[in-house]
C-alpha positions, 0 to 999 in steps of 0.5 A, spaced: 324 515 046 326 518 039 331 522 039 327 528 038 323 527 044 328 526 048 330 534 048 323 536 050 323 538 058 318 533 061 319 536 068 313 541 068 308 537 066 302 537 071 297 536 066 295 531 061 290 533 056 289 526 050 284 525 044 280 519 044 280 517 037 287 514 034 291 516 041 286 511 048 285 508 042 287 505 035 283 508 030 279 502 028 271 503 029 267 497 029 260 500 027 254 495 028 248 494 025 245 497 031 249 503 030 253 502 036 260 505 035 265 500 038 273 502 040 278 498 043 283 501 049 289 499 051 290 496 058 296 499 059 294 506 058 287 506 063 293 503 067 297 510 066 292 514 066 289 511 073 296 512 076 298 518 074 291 521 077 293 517 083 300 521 084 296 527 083 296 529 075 290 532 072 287 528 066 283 531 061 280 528 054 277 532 049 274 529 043 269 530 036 267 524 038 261 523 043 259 515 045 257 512 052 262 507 051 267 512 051 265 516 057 264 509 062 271 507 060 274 514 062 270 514 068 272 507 070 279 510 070 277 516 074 277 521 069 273 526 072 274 532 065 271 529 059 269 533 054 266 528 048 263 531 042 267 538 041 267 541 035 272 547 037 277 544 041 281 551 042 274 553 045 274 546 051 281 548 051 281 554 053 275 553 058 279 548 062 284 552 063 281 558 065 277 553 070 282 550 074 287 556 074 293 552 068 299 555 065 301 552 058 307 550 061 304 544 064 300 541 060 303 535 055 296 534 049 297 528 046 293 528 039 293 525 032 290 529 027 288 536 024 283 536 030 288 537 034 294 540 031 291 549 034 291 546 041 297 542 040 302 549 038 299 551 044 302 547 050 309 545 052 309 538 050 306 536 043 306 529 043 303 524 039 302 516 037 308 514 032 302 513 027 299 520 027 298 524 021 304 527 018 302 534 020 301 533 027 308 528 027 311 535 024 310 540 030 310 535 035 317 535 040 314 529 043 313 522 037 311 516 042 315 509 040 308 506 039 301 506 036 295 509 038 290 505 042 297 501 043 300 504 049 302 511 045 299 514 052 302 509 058 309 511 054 308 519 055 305 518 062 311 514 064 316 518 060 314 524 065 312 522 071 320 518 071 323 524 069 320 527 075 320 522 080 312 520 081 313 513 077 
């Protein structure tokens, strides 16, 4: 970890809450002539979320983006809260919490760029990939060593649930 994530309290986290879009994945879109949108996930990664959803975390994902491919991936890791096509994260964001009853003490939101940057001042652990936007970098207490869609997510999961003794 860097040196600044290593003072953030990963202790309380009980939630993570991830875009998709240079987090699960690397940024990269594949656009085929079909005008089928393509992106690639890390193993590694599906293999934290699945894990930490096993042990008894929640996991959210709240994206601009809405694609078929995106939600039967998250679907085949267990991932139940997928909100796809946002406009207003806030707004989801909000919801989600007043739906299951969350306190902004125990969420950890991984993002990457200006979508993300209002929900992110919001929770208690602000983290993102270590190529994020400058911005989000900047208000995050949580920088991951790896890239998105390069294991960014299996680091901050693995990072909170060693802290807390689930891993």
């Amino acid at each position: 970890m860097h040196d600044m994530s290593s003072s953030v309290d990963l202790k309380a986290v009980k939630v993570f809450i991830l875009d998709v879009d240079g987090v699960l994945t690397d940024g990269t879109l594949l656009a085929f002539n079909s005008g089928e949108q393509v992106r690639t996930f890390h193993i590694r990664d599906g293999y934290a979320v699945r894990h930490a959803l096993r042990q008894g975390y929640r996991v959210a994902v709240i994206s601009g983006r809405e694609e078929q491919g995106v939600r039967k991936r998250l679907e085949s890791l267990d991932v139940r809260d997928i909100y796809l096509g946002v406009d207003d994260k806030m707004k989801i964001f909000n919801n989600y919490l007043n739906t299951y009853h969350l306190e902004t003490a125990n969420i950890a939101y991984m993002g990457d760029d200006m979508p993300d940057l209002e929900v992110m001042r919001r929770c208690a652990v602000a983290a993102c990939p270590a190529d994020a936007a400058a911005d989000v970098r900047a208000i995050s207490n949580y920088v991951a060593q790896l890239p998105g869609g390069h294991g960014a997510v299996r680091e901050l999961i693995e990072a909170v649930m060693k802290a807390q003794g689930t891993w």
